[in-house]
Chimera marker file (.cmm) of the C-alpha trace (Angstrom):
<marker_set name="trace">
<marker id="1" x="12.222" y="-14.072" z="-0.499" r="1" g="1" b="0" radius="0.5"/>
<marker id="2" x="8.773" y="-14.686" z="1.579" r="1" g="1" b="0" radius="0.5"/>
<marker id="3" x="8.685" y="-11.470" z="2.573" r="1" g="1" b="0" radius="0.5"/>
<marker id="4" x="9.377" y="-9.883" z="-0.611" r="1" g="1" b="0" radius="0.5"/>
<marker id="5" x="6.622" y="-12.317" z="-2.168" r="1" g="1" b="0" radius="0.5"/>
<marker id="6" x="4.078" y="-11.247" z="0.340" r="1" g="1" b="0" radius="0.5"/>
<marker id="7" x="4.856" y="-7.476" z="0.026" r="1" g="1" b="0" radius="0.5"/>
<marker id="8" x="4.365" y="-7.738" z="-3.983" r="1" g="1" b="0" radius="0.5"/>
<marker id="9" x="1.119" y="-9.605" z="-3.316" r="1" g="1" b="0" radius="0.5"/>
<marker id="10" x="-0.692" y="-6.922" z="-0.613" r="1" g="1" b="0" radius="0.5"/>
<marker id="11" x="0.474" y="-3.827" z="-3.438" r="1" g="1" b="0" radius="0.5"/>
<marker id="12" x="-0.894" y="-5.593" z="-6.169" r="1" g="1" b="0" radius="0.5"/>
<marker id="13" x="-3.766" y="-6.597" z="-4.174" r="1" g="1" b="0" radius="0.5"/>
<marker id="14" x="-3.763" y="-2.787" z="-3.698" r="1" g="1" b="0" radius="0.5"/>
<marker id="15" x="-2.925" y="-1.789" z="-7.288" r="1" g="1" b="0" radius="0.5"/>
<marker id="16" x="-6.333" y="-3.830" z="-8.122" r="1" g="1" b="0" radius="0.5"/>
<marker id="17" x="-8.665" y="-2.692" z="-5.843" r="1" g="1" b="0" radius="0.5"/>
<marker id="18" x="-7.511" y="0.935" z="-7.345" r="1" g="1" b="0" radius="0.5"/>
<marker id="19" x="-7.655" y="0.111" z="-10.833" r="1" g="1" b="0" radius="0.5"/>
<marker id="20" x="-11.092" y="-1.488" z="-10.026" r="1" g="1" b="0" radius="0.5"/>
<marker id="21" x="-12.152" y="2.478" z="-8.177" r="1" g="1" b="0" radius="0.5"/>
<marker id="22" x="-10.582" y="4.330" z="-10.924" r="1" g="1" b="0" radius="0.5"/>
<marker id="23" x="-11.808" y="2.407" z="-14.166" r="1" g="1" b="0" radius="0.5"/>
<marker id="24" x="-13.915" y="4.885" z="-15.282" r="1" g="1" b="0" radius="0.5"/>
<marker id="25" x="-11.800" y="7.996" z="-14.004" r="1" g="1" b="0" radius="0.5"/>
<marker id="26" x="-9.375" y="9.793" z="-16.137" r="1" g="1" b="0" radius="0.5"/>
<marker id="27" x="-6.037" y="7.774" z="-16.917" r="1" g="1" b="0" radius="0.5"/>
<marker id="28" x="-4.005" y="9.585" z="-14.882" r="1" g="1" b="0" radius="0.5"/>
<marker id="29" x="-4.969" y="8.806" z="-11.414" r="1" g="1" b="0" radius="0.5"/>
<marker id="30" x="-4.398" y="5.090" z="-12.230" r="1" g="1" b="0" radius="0.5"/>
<marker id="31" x="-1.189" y="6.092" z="-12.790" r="1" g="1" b="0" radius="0.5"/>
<marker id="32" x="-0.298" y="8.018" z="-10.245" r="1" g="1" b="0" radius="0.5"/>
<marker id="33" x="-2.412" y="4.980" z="-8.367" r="1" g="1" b="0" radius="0.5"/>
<marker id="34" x="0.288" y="2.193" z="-10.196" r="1" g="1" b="0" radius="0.5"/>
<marker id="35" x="3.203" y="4.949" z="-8.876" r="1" g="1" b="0" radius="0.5"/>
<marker id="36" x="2.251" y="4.965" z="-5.637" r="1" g="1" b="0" radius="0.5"/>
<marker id="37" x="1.201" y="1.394" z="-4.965" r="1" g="1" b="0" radius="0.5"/>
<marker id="38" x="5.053" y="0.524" z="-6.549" r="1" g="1" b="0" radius="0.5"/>
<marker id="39" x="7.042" y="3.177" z="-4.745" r="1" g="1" b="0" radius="0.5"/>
<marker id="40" x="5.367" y="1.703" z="-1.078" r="1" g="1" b="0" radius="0.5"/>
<marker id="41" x="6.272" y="-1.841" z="-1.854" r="1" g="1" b="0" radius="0.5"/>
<marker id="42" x="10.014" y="-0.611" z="-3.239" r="1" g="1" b="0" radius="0.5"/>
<marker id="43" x="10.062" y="1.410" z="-0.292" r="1" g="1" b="0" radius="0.5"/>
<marker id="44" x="9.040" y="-1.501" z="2.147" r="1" g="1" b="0" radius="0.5"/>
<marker id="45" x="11.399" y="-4.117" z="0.674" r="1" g="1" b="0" radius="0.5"/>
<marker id="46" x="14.429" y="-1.437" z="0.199" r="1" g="1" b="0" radius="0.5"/>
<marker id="47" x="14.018" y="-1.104" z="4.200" r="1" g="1" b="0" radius="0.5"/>
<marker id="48" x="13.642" y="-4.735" z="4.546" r="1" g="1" b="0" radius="0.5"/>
<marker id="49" x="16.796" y="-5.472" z="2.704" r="1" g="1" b="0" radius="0.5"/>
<marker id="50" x="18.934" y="-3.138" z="3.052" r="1" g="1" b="0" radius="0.5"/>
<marker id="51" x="18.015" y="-0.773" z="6.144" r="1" g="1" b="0" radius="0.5"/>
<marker id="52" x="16.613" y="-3.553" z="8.669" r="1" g="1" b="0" radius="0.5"/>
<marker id="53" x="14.928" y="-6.511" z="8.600" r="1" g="1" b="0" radius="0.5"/>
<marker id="54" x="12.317" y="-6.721" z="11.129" r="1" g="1" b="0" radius="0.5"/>
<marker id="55" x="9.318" y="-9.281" z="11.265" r="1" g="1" b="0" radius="0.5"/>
<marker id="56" x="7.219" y="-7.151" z="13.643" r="1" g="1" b="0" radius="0.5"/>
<marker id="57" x="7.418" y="-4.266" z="10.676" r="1" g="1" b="0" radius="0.5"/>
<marker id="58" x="7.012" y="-6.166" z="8.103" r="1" g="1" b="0" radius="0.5"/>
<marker id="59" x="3.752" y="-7.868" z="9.769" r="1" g="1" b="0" radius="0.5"/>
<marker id="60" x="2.634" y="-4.177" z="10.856" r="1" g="1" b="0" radius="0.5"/>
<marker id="61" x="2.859" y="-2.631" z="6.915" r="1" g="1" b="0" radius="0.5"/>
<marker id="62" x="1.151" y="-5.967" z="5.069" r="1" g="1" b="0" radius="0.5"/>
<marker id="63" x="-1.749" y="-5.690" z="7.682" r="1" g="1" b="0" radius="0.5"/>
<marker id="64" x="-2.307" y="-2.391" z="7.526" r="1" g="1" b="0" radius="0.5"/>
<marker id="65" x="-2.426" y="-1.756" z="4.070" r="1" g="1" b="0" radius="0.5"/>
<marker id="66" x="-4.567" y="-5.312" z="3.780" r="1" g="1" b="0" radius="0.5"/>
<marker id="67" x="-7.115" y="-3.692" z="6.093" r="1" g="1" b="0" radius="0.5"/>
<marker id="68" x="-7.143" y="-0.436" z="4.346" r="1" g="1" b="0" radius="0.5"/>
<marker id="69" x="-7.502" y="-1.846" z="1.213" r="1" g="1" b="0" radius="0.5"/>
<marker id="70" x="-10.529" y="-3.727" z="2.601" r="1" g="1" b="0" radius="0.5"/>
<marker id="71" x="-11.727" y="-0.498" z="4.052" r="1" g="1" b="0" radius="0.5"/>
<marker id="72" x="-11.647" y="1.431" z="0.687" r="1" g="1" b="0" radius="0.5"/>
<marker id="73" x="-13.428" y="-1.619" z="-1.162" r="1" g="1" b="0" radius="0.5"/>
<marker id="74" x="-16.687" y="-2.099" z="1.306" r="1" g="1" b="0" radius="0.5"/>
<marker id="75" x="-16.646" y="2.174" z="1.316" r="1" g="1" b="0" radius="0.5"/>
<marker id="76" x="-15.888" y="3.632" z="-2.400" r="1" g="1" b="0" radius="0.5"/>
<marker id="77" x="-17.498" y="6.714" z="-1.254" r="1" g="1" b="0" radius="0.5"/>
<marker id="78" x="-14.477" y="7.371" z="1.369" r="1" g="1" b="0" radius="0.5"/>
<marker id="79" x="-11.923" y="6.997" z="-1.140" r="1" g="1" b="0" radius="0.5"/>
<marker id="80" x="-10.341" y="10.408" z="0.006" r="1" g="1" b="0" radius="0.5"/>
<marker id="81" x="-10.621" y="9.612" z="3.416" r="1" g="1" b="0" radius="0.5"/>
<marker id="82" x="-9.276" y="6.273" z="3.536" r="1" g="1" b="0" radius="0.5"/>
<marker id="83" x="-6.097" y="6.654" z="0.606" r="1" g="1" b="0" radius="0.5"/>
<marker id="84" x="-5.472" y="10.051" z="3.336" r="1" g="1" b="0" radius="0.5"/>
<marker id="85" x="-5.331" y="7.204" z="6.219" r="1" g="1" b="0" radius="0.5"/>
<marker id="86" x="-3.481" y="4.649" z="3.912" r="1" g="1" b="0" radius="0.5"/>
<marker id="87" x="-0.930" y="7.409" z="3.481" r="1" g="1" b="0" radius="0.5"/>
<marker id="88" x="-0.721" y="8.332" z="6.915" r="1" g="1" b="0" radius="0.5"/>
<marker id="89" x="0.229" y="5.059" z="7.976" r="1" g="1" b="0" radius="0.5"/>
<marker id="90" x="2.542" y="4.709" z="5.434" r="1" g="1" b="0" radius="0.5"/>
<marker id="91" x="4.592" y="7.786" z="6.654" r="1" g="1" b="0" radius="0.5"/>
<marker id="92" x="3.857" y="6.857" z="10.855" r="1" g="1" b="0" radius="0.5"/>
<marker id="93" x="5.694" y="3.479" z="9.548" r="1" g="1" b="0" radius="0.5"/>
<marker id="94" x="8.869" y="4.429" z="7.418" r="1" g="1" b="0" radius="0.5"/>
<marker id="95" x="9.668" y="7.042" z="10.331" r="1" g="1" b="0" radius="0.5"/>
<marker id="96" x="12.190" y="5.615" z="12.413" r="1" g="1" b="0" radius="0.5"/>
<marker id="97" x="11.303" y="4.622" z="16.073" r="1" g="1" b="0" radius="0.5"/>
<link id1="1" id2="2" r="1" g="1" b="0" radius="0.2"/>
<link id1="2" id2="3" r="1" g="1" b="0" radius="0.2"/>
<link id1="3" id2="4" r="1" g="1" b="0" radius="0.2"/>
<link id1="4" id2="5" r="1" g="1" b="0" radius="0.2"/>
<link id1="5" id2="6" r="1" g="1" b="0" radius="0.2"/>
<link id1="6" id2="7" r="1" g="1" b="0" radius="0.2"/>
<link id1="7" id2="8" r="1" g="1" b="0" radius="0.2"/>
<link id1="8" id2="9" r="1" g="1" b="0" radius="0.2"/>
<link id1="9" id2="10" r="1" g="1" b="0" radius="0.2"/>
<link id1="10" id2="11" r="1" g="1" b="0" radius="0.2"/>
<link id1="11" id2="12" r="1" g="1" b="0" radius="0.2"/>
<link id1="12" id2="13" r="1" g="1" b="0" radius="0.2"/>
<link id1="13" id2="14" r="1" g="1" b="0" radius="0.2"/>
<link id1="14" id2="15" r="1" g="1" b="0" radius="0.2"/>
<link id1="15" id2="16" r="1" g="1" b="0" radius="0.2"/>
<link id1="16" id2="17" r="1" g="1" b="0" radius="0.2"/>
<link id1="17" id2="18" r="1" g="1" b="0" radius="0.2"/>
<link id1="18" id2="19" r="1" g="1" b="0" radius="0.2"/>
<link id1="19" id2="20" r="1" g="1" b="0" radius="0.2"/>
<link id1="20" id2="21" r="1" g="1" b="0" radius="0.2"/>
<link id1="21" id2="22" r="1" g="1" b="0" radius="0.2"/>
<link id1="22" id2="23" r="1" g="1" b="0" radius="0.2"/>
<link id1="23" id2="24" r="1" g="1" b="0" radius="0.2"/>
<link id1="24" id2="25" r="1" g="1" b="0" radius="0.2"/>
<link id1="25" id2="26" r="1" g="1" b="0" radius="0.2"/>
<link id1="26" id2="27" r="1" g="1" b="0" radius="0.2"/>
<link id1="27" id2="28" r="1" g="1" b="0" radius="0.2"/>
<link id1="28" id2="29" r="1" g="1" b="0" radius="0.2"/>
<link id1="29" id2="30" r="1" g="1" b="0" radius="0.2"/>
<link id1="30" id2="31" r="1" g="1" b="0" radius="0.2"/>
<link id1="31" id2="32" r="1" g="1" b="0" radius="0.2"/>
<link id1="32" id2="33" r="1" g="1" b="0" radius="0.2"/>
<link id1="33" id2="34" r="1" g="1" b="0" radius="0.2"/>
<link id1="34" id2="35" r="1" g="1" b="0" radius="0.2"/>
<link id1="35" id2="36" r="1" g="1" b="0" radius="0.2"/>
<link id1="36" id2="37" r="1" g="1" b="0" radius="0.2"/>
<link id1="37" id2="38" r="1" g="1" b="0" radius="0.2"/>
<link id1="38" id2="39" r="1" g="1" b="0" radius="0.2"/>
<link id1="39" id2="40" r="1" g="1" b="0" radius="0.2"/>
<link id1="40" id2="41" r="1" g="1" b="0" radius="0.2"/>
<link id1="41" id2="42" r="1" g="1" b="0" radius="0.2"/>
<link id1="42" id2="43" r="1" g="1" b="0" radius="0.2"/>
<link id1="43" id2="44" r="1" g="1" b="0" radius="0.2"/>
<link id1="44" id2="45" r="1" g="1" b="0" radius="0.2"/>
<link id1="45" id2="46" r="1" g="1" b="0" radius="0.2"/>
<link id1="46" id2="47" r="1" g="1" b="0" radius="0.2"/>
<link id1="47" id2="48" r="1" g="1" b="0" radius="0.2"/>
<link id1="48" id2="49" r="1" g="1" b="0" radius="0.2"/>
<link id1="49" id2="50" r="1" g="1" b="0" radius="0.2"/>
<link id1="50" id2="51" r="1" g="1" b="0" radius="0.2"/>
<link id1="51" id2="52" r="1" g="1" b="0" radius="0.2"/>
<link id1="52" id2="53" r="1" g="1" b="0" radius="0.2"/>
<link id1="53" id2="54" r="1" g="1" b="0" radius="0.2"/>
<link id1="54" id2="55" r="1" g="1" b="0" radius="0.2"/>
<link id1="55" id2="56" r="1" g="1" b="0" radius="0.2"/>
<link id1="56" id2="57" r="1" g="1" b="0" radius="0.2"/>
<link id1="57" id2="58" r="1" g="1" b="0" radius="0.2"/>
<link id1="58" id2="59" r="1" g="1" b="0" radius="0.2"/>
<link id1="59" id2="60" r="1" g="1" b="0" radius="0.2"/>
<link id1="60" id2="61" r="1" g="1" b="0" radius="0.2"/>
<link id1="61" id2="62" r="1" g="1" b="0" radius="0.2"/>
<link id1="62" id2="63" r="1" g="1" b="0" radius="0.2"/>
<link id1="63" id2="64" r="1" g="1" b="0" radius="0.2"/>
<link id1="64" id2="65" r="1" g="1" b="0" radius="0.2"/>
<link id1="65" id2="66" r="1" g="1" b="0" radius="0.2"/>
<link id1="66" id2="67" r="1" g="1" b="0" radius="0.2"/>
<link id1="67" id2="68" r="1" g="1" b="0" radius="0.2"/>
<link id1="68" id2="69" r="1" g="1" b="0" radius="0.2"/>
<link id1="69" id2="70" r="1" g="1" b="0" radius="0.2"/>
<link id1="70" id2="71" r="1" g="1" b="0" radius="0.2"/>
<link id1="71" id2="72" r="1" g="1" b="0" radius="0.2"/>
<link id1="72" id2="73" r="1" g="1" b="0" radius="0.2"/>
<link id1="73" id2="74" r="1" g="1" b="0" radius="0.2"/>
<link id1="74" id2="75" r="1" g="1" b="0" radius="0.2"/>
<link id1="75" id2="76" r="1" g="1" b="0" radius="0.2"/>
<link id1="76" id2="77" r="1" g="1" b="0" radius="0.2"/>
<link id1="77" id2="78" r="1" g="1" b="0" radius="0.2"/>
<link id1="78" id2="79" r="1" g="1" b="0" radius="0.2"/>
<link id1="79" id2="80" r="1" g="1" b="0" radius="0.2"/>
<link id1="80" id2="81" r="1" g="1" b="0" radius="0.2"/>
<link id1="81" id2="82" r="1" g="1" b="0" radius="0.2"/>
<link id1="82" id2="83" r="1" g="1" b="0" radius="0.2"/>
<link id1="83" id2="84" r="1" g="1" b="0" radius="0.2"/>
<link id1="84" id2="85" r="1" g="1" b="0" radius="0.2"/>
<link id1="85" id2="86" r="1" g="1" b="0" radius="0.2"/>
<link id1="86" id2="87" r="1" g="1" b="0" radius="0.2"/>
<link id1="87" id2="88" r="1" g="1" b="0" radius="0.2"/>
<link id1="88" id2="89" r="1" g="1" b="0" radius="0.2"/>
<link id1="89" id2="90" r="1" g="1" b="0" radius="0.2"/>
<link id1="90" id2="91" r="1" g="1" b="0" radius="0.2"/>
<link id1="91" id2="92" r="1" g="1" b="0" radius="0.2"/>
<link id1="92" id2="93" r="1" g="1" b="0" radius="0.2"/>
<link id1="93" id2="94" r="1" g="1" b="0" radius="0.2"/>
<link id1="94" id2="95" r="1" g="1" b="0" radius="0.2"/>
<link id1="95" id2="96" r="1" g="1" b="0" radius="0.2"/>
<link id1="96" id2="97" r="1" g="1" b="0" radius="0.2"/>
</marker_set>
């Protein structure tokens, strides 16, 4: 239940700092924004769950996407660059080792 607690938290931390980048955009990239932000966490606690639960991953994915978040709010002019990084790490993650 920890886990799943702190995974919510860092993808609604995430969800935030995009709503905060996108407030004056058009609608639709905050929803593709919410989308995204909620597919990663069900992704992340589906392989917690039910596929395997490992600390070391689950430490790896909440850091990452806390630092990356942190990276896109002190540099809102790399937006592309760092969501292109955020999903990067996101696929180097869910691969299987």
């Amino acid at each position: 239940m920890d886990y799943i607690c702190a995974t919510a938290l860092v993808a609604y931390q995430l969800f935030g700092l995009f709503a905060r980048l996108l407030v004056f955009r058009d609608r639709r990239y905050l929803v593709i924004a919410c989308i995204f932000t909620a597919l990663l966490c069900g992704q992340h606690v589906y392989r917690m769950l039910f596929i395997h639960f490992d600390y070391g991953y689950h430490v790896k994915v909440n850091v990452i996407v806390g630092k990356l978040s942190w990276c896109l709010d002190r540099n809102a002019i790399l937006f592309e660059v760092n969501a292109f990084l955020i999903c990067s790490c996101m696929v180097i993650l869910s691969a299987k080792w």
